[in-house]
C-alpha positions as CSV (number, residue, x, y, z in Angstrom):
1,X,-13.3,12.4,17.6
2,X,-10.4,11.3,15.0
3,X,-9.4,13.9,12.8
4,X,-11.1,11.9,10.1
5,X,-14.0,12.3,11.7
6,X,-13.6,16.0,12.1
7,X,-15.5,18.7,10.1
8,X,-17.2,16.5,7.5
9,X,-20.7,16.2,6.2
10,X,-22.7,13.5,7.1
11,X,-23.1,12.4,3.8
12,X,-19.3,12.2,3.3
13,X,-19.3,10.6,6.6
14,X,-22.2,7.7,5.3
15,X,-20.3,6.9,2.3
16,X,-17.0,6.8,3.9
17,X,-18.5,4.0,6.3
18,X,-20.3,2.4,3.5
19,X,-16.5,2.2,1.4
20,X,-15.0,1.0,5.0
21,X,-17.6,-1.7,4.8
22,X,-17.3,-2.8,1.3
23,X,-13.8,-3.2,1.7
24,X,-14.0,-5.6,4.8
25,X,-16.9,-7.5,2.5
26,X,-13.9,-8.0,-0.4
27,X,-11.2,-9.3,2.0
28,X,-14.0,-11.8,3.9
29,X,-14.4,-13.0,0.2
30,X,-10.8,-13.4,-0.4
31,X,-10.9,-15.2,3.4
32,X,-8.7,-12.7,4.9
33,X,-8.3,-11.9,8.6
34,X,-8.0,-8.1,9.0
35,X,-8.4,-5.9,12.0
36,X,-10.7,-3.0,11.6
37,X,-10.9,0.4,13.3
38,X,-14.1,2.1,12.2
39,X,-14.0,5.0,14.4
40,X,-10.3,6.0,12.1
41,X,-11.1,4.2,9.0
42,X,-9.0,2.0,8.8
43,X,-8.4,-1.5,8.3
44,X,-5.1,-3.5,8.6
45,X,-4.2,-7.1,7.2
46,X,-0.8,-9.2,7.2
47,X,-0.3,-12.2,5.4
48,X,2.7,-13.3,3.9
49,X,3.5,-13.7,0.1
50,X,5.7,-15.8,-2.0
51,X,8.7,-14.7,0.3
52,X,8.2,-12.0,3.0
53,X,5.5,-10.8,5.4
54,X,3.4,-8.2,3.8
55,X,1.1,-5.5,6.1
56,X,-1.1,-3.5,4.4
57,X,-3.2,-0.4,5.8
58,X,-6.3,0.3,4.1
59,X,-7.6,4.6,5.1
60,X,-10.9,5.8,4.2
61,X,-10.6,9.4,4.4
62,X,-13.5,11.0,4.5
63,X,-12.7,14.7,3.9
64,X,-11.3,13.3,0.9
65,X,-13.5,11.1,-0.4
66,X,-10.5,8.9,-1.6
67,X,-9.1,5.5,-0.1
68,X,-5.3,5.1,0.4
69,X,-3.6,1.7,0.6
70,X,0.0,1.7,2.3
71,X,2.3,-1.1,2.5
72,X,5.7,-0.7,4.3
73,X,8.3,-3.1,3.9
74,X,9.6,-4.4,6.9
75,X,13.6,-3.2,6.5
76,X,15.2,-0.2,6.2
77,X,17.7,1.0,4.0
78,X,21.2,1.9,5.3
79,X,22.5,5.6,4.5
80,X,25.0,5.0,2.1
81,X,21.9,3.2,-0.2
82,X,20.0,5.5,0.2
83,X,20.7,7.1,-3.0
84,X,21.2,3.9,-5.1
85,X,17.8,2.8,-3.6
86,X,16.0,6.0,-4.7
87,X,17.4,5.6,-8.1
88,X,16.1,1.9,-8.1
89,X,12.7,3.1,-6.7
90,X,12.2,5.5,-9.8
91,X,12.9,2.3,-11.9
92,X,10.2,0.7,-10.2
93,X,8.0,3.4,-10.8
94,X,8.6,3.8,-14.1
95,X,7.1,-0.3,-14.7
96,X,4.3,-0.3,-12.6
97,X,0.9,1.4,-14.0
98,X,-0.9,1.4,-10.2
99,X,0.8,2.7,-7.0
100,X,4.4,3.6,-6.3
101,X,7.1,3.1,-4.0
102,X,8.7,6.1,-1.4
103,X,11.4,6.1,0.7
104,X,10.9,8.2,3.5
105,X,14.3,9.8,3.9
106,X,13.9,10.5,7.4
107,X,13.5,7.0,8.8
108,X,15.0,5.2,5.9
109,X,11.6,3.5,5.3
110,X,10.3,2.3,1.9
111,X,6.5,2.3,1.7
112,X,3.9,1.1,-1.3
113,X,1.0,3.6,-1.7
114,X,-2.1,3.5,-4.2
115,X,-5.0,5.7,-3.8
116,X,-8.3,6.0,-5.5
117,X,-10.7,8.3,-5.1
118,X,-14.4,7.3,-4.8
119,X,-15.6,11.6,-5.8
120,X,-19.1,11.2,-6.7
121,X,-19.3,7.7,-7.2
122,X,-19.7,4.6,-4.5
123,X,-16.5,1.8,-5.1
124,X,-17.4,-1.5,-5.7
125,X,-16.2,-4.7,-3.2
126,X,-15.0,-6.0,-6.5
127,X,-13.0,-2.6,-7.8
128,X,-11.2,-2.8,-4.2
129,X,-10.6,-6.9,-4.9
130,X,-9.0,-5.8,-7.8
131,X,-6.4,-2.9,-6.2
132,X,-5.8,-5.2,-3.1
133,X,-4.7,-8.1,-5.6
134,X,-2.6,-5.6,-7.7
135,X,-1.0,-3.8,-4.5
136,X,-0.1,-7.3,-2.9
137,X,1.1,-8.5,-6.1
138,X,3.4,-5.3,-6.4
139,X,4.7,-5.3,-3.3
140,X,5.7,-9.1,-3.6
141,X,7.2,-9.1,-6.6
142,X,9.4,-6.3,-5.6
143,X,9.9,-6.4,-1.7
144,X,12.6,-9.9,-2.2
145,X,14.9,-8.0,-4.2
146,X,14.4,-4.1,-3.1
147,X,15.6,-6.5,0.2
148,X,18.4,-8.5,-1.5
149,X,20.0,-5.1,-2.5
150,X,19.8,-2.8,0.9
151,X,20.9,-6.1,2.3
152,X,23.9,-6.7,0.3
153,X,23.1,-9.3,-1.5
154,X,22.5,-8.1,-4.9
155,X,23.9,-5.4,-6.6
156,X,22.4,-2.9,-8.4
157,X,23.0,-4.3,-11.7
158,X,21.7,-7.4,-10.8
159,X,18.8,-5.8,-9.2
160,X,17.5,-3.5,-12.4
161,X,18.6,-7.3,-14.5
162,X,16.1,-9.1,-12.3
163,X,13.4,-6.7,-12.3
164,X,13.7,-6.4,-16.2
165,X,13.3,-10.6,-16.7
C-alpha cells in the first residue's frame, strides 16, 4: 500500500479517487495524453510549450485532502548561480498570484509548485482546467529565460528587464 494510501478514512480515500478522476476528465477535455497511477495518485503529462518541454505531476494526497501540481524544469543551475537564481526566483514570486518557483539547493533543481486544497468541498473538472492552464502558462512564460540566464545567455539585468515587459 502507498503511503498515500496509508492510514486514511475511506471517505478521504472516495473523494481523493473522485478528485483523481475529475482531473483526468479536464485534461481528456483539453485532449491531453497523461499517464495515470491511481494506486499513488498521481497523474503525469508532458507536452511542450511555446519553447521548451514541460512535465507536470498532478498528486492527490489524500491525508491531506489537498492536490499539488509540480513542474520541474528540465536544467539545472550551476553553483556559482545559484544565488543570483534565488534572488531572480523571489522576483518571480513576487509577480505571480498562483504557485511559486523553488530551487532545491541540493540538486540544483528549479521546480513550479501550486496546491489547492479541496477541505470540505469536492473540486470541479473546470476549477482544475483553470490551475492546469495557469501552471502551464507560468511555467512557459518563465522556463525560456530562467534558462537563458543559468545558461549564460542572459544576464541578470536583462533577465528581471524581460520579465518586467
Amino acid at each position: 500500500m502507498s503511503e498515500n494510501n496509508a492510514n486514511i478514512s475511506e471517505e478521504k480515500a472516495k473523494r481523493a479517487d473522485t478528485v483523481l478522476r475529475l482531473i483526468g476528465e479536464a485534461l481528456d477535455d483539453l485532449g491531453l495524453k497523461y499517464d495515470k497511477d491511481d494506486e499513488n495518485r498521481i497523474i503525469d503529462i508532458e507536452f511542450v510549450g511555446n519553447d521548451i518541454p514541460i512535465s507536470m505531476r498532478f498528486f492527490v494526497n489524500a491525508a491531506m485532502e489537498n492536490t499539488a501540481l509540480y513542474s520541474i524544469l528540465p536544467f539545472t543551475v550551476p553553483e556559482e548561480k545559484v544565488l543570483e537564481t534565488a534572488y531572480l526566483l523571489n522576483h518571480i514570486n513576487n509577480r505571480i498570484l498562483d504557485g511559486s518557483f523553488e530551487m532545491n539547493i541540493s540538486n540544483k533543481m528549479i521546480l513550479f509548485r501550486i496546491n489547492n486544497s479541496y477541505v470540505g468541498c469536492m473540486i470541479s473538472k473546470e476549477s482544475f482546467d483553470v490551475l492546469f492552464r495557469k501552471a502551464a502558462d507560468t511555467v512557459d512564460i518563465f522556463n525560456e529565460k530562467l534558462k537563458a540566464f543559468v545558461e549564460d545567455e542572459m544576464t541578470a539585468d536583462q533577465f528581471l528587464q524581460a520579465i518586467e515587459a
